[in-house]
MARRO-578907 format. One line per 2 residues: number of its first residue (from 1); their letters; for each residue z negated, y negated, x negated of C-alpha. Coordinates in Angstrom, 2 decimals. Layout:
BEGIN
NUM = a = Z,Y,X | ...
***
This chain:
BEGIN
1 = xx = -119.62,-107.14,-142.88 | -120.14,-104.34,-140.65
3 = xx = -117.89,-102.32,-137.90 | -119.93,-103.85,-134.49
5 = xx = -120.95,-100.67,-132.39 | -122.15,-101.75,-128.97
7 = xx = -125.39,-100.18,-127.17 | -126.20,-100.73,-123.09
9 = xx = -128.21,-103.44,-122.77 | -131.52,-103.57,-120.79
11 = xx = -130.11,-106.13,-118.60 | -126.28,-106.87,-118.38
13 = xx = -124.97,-110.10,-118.55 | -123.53,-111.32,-114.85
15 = xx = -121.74,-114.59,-113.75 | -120.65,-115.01,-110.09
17 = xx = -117.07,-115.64,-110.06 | -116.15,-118.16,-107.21
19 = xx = -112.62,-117.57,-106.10 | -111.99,-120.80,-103.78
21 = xx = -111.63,-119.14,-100.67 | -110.79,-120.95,-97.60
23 = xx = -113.73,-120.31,-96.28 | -117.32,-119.08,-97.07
25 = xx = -120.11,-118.08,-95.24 | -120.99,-116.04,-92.32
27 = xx = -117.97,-115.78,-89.48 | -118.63,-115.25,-85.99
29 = xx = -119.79,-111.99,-86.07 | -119.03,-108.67,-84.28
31 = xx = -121.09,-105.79,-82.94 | -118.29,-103.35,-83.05
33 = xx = -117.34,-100.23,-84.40 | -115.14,-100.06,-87.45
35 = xx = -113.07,-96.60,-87.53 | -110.21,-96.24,-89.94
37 = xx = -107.42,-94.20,-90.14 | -106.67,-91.64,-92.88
39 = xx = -103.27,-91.34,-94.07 | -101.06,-89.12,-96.19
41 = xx = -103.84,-87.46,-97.43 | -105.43,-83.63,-97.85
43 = xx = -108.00,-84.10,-100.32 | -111.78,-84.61,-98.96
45 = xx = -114.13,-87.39,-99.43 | -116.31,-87.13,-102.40
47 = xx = -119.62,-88.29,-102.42 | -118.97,-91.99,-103.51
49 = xx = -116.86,-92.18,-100.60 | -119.22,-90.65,-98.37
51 = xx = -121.95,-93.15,-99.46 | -119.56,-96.01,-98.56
53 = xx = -118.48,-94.59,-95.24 | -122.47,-94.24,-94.63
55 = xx = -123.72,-97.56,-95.89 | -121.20,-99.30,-93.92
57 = xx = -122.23,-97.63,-90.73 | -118.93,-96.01,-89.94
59 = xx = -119.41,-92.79,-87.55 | -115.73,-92.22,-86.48
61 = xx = -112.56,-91.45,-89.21 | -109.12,-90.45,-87.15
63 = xx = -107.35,-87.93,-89.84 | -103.78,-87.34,-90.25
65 = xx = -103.11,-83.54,-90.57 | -98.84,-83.77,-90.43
67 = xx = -95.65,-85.45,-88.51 | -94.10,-83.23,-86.17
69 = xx = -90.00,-83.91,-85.89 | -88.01,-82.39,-82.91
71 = xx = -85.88,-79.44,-84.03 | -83.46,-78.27,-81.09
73 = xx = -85.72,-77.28,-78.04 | -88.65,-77.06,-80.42
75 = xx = -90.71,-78.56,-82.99 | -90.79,-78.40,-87.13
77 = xx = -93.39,-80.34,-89.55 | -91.65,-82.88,-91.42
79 = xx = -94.52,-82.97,-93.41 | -98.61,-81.55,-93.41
81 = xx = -101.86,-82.83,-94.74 | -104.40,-79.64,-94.36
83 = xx = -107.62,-80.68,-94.94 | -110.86,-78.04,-94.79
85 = xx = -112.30,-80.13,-91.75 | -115.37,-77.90,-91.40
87 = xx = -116.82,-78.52,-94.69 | -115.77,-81.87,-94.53
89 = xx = -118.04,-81.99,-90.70 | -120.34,-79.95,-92.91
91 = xx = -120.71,-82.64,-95.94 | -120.47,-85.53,-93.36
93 = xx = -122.67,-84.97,-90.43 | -122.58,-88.53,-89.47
95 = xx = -118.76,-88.58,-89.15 | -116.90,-87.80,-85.71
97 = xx = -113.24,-86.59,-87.05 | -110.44,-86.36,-85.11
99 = xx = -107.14,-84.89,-85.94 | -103.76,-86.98,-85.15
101 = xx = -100.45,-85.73,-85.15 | -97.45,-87.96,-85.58
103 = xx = -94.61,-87.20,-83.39 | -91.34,-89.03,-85.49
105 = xx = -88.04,-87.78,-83.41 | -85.36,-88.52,-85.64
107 = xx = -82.55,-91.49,-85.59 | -84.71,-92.94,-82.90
109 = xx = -83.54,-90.07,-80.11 | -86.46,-89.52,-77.79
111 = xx = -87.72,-86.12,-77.27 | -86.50,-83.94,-74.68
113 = xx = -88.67,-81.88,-71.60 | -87.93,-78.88,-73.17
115 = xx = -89.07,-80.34,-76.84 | -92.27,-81.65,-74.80
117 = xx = -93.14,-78.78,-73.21 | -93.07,-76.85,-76.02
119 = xx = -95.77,-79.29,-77.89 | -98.87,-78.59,-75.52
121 = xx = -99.37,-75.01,-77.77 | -99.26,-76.75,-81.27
123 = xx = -101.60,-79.27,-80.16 | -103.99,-76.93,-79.15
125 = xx = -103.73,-75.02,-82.57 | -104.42,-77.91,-84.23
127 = xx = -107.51,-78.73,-82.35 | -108.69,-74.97,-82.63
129 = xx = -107.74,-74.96,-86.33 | -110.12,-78.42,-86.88
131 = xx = -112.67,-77.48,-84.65 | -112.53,-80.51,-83.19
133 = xx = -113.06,-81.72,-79.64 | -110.55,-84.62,-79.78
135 = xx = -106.86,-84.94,-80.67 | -104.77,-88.15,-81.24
137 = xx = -101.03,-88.35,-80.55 | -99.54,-90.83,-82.52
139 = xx = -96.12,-91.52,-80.73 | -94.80,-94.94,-78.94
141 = xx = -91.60,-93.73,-77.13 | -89.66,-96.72,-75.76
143 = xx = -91.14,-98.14,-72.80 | -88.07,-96.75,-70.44
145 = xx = -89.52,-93.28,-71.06 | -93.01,-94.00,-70.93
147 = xx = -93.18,-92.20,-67.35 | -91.93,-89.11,-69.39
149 = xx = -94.44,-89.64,-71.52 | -97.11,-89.80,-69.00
151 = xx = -95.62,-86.41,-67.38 | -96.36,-84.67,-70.86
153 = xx = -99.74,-85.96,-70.50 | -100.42,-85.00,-67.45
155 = xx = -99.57,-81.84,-67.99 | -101.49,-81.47,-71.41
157 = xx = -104.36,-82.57,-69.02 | -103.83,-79.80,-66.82
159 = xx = -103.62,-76.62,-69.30 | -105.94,-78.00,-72.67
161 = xx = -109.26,-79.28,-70.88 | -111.20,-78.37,-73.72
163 = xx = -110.48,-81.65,-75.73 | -110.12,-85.06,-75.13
165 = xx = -107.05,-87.31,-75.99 | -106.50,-90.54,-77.63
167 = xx = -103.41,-92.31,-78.09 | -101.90,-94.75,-80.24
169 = xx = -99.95,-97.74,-78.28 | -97.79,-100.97,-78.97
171 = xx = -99.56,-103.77,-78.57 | -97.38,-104.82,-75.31
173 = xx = -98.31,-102.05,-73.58 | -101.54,-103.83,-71.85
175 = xx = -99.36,-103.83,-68.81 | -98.98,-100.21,-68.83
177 = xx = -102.52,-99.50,-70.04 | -104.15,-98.29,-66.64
179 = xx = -101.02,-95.70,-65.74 | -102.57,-94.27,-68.25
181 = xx = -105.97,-93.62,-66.33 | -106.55,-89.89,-65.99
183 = xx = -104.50,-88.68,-68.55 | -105.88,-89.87,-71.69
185 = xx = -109.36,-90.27,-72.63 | -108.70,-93.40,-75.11
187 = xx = -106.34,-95.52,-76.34 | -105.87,-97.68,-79.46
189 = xx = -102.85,-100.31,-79.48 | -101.55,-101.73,-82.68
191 = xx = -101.64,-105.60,-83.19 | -100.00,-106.05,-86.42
193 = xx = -96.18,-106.35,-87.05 | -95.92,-108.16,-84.00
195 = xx = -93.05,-110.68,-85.54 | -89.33,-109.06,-84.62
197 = xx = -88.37,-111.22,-88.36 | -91.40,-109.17,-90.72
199 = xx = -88.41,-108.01,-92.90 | -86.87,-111.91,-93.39
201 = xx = -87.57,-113.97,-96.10 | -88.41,-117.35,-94.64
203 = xx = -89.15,-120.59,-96.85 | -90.14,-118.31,-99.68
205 = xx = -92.50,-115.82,-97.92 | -92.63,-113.00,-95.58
207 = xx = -94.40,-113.64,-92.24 | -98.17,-112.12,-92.80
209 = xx = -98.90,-108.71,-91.69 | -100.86,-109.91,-88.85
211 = xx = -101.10,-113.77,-87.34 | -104.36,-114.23,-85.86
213 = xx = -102.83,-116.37,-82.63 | -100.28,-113.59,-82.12
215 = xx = -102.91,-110.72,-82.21 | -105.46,-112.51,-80.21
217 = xx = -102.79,-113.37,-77.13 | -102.14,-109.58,-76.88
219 = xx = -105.42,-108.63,-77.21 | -106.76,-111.02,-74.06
221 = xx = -104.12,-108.83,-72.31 | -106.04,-106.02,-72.50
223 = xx = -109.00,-107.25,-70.86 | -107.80,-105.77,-67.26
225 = xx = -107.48,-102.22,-69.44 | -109.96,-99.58,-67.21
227 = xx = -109.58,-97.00,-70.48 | -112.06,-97.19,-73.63
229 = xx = -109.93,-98.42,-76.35 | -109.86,-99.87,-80.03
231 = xx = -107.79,-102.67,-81.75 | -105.71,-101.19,-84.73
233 = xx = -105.99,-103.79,-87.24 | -103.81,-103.72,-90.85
235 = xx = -106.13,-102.85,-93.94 | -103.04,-101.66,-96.44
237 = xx = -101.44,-103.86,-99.32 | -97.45,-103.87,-98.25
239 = xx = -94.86,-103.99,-101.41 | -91.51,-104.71,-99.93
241 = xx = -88.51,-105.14,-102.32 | -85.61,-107.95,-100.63
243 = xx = -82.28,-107.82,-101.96 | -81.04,-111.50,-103.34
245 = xx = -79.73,-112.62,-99.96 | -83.62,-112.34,-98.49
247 = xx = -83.61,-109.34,-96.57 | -85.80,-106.04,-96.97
249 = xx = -84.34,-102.90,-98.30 | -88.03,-101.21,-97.66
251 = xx = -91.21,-100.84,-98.34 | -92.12,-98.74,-101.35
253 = xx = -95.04,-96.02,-100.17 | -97.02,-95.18,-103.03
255 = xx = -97.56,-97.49,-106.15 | -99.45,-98.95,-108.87
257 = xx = -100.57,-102.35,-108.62 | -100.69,-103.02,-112.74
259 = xx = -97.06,-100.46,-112.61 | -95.85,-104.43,-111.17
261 = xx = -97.99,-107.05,-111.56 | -97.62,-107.17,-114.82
263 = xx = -94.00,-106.42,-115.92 | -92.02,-108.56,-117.98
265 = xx = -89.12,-108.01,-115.63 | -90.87,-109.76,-112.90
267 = xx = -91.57,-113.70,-112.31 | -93.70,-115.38,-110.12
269 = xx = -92.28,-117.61,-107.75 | -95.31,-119.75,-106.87
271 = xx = -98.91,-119.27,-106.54 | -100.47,-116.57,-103.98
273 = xx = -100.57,-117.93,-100.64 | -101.90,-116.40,-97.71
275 = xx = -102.96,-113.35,-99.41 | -99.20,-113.01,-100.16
277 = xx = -98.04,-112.93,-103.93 | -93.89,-113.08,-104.54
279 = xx = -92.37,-112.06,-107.84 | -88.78,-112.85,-108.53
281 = xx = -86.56,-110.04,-110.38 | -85.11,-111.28,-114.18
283 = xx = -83.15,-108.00,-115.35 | -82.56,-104.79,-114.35
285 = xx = -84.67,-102.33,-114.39 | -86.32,-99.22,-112.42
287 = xx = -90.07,-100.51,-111.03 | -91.98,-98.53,-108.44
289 = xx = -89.52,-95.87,-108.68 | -86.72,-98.27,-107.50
291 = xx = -83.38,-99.74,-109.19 | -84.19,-103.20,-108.91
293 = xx = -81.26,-105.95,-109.99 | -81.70,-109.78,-110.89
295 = xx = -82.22,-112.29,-107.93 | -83.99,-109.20,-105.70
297 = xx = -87.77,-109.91,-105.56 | -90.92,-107.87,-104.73
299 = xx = -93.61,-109.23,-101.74 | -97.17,-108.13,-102.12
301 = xx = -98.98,-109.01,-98.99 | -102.89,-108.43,-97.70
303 = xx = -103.89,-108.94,-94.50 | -106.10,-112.17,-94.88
305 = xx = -109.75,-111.04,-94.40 | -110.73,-113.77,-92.17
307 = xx = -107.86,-113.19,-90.00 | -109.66,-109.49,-89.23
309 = xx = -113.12,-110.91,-89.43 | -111.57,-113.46,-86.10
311 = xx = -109.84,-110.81,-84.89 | -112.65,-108.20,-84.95
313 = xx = -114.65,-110.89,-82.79 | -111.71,-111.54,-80.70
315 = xx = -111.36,-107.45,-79.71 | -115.15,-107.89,-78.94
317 = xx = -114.60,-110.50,-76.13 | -111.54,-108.62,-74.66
319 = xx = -113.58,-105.89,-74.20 | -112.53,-102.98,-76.73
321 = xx = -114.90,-100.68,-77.39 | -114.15,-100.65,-81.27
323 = xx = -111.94,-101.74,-83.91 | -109.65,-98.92,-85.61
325 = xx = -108.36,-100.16,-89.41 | -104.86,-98.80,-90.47
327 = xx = -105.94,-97.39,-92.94 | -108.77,-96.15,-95.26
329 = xx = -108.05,-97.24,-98.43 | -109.30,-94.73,-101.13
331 = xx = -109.65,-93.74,-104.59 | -106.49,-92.08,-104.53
333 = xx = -104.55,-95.15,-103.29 | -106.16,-98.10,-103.49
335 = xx = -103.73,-100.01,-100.81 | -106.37,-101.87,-98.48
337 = xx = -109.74,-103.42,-98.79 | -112.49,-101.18,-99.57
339 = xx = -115.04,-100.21,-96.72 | -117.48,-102.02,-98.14
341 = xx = -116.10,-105.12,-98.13 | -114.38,-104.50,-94.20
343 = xx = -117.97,-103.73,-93.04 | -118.91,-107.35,-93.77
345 = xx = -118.67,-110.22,-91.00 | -118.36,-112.90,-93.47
347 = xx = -116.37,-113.85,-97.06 | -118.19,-113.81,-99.50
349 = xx = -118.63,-114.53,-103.38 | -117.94,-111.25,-105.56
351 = xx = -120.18,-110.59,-108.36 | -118.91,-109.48,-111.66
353 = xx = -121.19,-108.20,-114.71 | -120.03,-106.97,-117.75
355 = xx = -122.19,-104.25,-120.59 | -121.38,-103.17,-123.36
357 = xx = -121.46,-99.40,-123.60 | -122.85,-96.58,-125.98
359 = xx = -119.05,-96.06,-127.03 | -117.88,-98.75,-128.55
361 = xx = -116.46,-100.48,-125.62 | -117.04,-103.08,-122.37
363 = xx = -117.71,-102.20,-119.01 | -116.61,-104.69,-116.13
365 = xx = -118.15,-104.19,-112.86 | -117.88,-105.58,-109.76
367 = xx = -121.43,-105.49,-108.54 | -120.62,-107.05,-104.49
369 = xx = -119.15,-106.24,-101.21 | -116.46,-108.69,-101.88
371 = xx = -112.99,-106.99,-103.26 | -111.14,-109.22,-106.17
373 = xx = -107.83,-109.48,-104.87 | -104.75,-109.43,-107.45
375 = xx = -103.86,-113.51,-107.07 | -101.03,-115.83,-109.03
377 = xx = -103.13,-118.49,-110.08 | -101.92,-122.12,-109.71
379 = xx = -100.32,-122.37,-113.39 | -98.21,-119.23,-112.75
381 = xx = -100.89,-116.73,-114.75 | -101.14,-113.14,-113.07
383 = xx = -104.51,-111.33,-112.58 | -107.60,-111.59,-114.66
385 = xx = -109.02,-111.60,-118.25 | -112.52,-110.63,-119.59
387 = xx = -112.08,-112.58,-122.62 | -114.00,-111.66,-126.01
389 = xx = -113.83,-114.45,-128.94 | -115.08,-114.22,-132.43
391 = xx = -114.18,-115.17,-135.85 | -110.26,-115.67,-137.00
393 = xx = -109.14,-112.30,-138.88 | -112.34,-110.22,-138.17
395 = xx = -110.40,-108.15,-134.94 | -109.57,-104.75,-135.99
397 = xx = -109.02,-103.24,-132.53 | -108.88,-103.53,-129.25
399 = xx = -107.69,-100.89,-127.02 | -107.22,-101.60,-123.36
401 = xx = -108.61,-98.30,-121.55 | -108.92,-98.90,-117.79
403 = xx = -107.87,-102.84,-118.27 | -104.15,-103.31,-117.81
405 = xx = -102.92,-104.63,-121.28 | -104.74,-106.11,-124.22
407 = xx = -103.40,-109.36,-125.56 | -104.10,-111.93,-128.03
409 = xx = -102.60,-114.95,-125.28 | -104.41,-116.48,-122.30
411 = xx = -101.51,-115.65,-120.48 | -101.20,-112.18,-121.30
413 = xx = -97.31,-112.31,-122.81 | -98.63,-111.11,-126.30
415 = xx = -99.69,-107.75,-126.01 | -102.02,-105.81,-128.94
417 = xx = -99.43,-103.26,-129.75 | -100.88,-102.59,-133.38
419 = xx = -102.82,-104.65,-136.02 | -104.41,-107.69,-134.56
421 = xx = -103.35,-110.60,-136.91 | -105.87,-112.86,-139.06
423 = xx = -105.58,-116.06,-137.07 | -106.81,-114.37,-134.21
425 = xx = -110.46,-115.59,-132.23 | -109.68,-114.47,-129.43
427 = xx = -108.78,-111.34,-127.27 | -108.09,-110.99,-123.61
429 = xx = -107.99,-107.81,-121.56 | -106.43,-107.87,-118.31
431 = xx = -106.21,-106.12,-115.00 | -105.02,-107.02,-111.63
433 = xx = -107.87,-106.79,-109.19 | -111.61,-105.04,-108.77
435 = xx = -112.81,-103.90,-105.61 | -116.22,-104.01,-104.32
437 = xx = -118.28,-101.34,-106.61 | -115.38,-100.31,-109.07
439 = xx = -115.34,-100.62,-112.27 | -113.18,-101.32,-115.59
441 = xx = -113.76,-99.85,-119.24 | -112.25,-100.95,-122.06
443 = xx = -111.60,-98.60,-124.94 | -112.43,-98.96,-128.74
445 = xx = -113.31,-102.44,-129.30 | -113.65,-103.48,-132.86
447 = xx = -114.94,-106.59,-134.89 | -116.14,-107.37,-138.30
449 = xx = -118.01,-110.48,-137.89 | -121.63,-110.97,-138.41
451 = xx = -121.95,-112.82,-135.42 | -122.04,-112.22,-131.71
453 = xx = -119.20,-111.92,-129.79 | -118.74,-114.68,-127.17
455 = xx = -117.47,-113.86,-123.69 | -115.62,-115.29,-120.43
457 = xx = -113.85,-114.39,-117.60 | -110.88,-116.30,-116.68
459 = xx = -110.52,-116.22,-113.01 | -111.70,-119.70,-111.87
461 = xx = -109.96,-122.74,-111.39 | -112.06,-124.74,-113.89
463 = xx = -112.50,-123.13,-117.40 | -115.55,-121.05,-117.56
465 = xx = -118.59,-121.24,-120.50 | -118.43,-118.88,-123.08
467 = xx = -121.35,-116.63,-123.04 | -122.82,-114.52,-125.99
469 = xx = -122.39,-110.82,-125.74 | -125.81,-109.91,-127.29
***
């Protein structure tokens, strides 16, 4: 009996995981654009994420540097993302970037002239501090003020000539779109959480982030728009936590997907269903930084990725000029589909191989475009398992490393907390999803037998072959 050490192979071991997806194969595609918002964030892209952003042909990233709040006749930052944007420009040559400010007034009071005309000299700090030759203003005032709105255009127009202006807009706003003609240079209406119920649990789910018929009637509106704009479409994972009568008490903002997916103080209600996963609360506890109490439950919802691959097309025919994603999903917060996988006009199947490594442990890779998406399979298990069987009683250890949990189940409620007992075969380490390129490590792994280890992953409907790990 030895301790088996494992050594990178000269050819790792792959199986193509089919996931049942409604539908494979090449959509109708689109010759547009993709853009994408950043968000909430001040660090810059490192060279994996450049790579991406290259490979997938995107040339144009709209960056949030801060939220600006009315304070009396002026202005204060609520809150600032400073970013060095001339060595990003300088490690990113290929990327247009373009600063946006969100204006937020508070308790939904409007700004005022005085609060307006005061805004025209921060704007054109920002765009001097960037070095940029655009600027975004990320504000939809209600559309009784909008001809204030267009006054504080006009006027920033006038005095800062020396950069152009996009805006953000509601996705009504079609019918105001060519007001708009002369004092803006572009703008980009929003076509998600178009439903006035989002927050209203209905039959047992949430409505979707975006519906495709919804999106596609507002975006036909916009045909008679004389302005370049984009479509904002939804790339971001929402978590929303309902109280037990079926009603939202938010949306939590930053989070781990394994912090949730797989707690013992959450159930799955049913299966995930249109890229929507519900978990129902069974005792108190404090999850994603939140109280949560029995009966509440916690919605996961994607936007389906056909429902952007139609609605990409559909933004095409009504004549945008590109699509604008809300919001670049990164390495920091991995809320979204990756770039890769959004640069795609079809569905297709990922590919996962695993290695062993010079360390002792198992790498998992996801080797395609495609993103694994966290799912609730049909029989109520959550997520994935690589699964690695050998003899009874020759496990000595297993530690989980980048996987989730480690656990001696196929449904992942008996966790490897210590000793792995003798009737043991077989191991199973988890984890909730793996997007296009990432991958998973386990830690130690450990076995005594004299014979290969056998290997599986457990994410299809029908049970997979066992495979030797040689």
């Amino acid at each position: 009996m030895i301790c088996l050490k494992f050594a990178v192979p000269r050819i790792a071991r792959r199986i193509i995981i089919i996931l049942g997806l409604a539908s494979l194969g090449i959509a109708t595609g689109s010759a547009l654009d993709s853009s994408y918002w950043v968000w909430h964030r001040n660090t810059a892209f490192d060279s994996s994420e450049l790579q991406s952003l290259k490979q997938a042909g995107v040339k144009e990233i709209y960056w949030q540097v801060g939220t600006l709040v009315p304070k009396e006749a002026d202005w204060s930052w609520q809150e600032r993302f400073p970013v060095d944007f001339k060595a990003l420009k300088k490690a990113a040559p290929f990327l247009h970037i373009i600063p946006v400010i969100r204006l937020e007034p508070k308790n939904g009071q409007s700004p005022t002239a005085e609060n307006l005309a005061r805004l025209g000299p921060i704007l054109d700090d920002v765009v001097s501090d960037s070095a940029a030759d655009w600027l975004q203003i990320d504000y939809e005032p209600p559309d009784r003020l909008i001809p204030q709105y267009e006054d504080f255009l006009r006027s920033i127009k006038q005095k800062h000539v020396s950069w152009k202006v996009s805006i953000s807009a509601l996705a009504h706003w079609s019918k105001f779109a060519n007001e708009f003609q002369g004092l803006v240079d572009e703008i980009t209406p929003m076509f998600y959480d178009l439903n006035p119920e989002r927050e209203s649990l209905t039959g047992g789910l949430l409505p979707p982030l975006i519906d495709a018929a919804t999106a596609e009637k507002e975006m036909v509106s916009w045909k008679s728009c004389k302005l370049p704009w984009k479509a904002g479409l939804p790339n971001f994972c929402r978590v929303t936590i309902l109280n037990d009568k079926g009603v939202s008490r938010g949306n939590v903002r930053r989070w781990n997907l394994d912090e949730f997916w797989f707690s013992p103080a959450l159930t799955p209600d049913f299966p995930t269903v249109q890229e929507q996963s519900v978990f129902s609360v069974n005792q108190s506890c404090v999850l994603l930084g939140t109280l949560l109490q029995p009966k509440e439950r916690v919605v996961v919802r994607y936007p389906e990725l056909g429902t952007l691959i139609e609605l990409r097309s559909a933004a095409e025919a009504s004549g945008a000029d590109g699509v604008l994603f809300f919001r670049l999903s990164d390495r920091l917060d991995m809320s979204g589909y990756s770039v890769a996988t959004l640069s795609q006009n079809k569905i297709t199947e990922p590919t996962l191989s695993v290695h062993r490594n010079a360390s002792s442990g198992i790498i998992l890779r996801n080797d395609s475009t495609q993103d694994l998406l966290p799912r609730i399979s049909e029989n109520g298990v959550r997520g994935y398992a690589l699964e690695l069987k050998s003899e009874p009683g020759s496990w000595r250890e297993a530690v989980a490393g980048d996987f989730s949990l480690v656990s001696t189940d196929t449904e992942g409620k008996k966790p490897v907390i210590d000793q792995i007992g003798l009737e043991v075969s077989t191991i199973s380490f988890w984890f909730s999803s793996l997007r296009a390129g990432q991958t998973l490590e386990t830690g130690l792994v450990q076995n005594l037998s004299d014979h290969p280890l056998n290997w599986r992953l457990s994410i299809l409907k029908q049970t997979p072959a066992w495979q030797p790990l040689d």
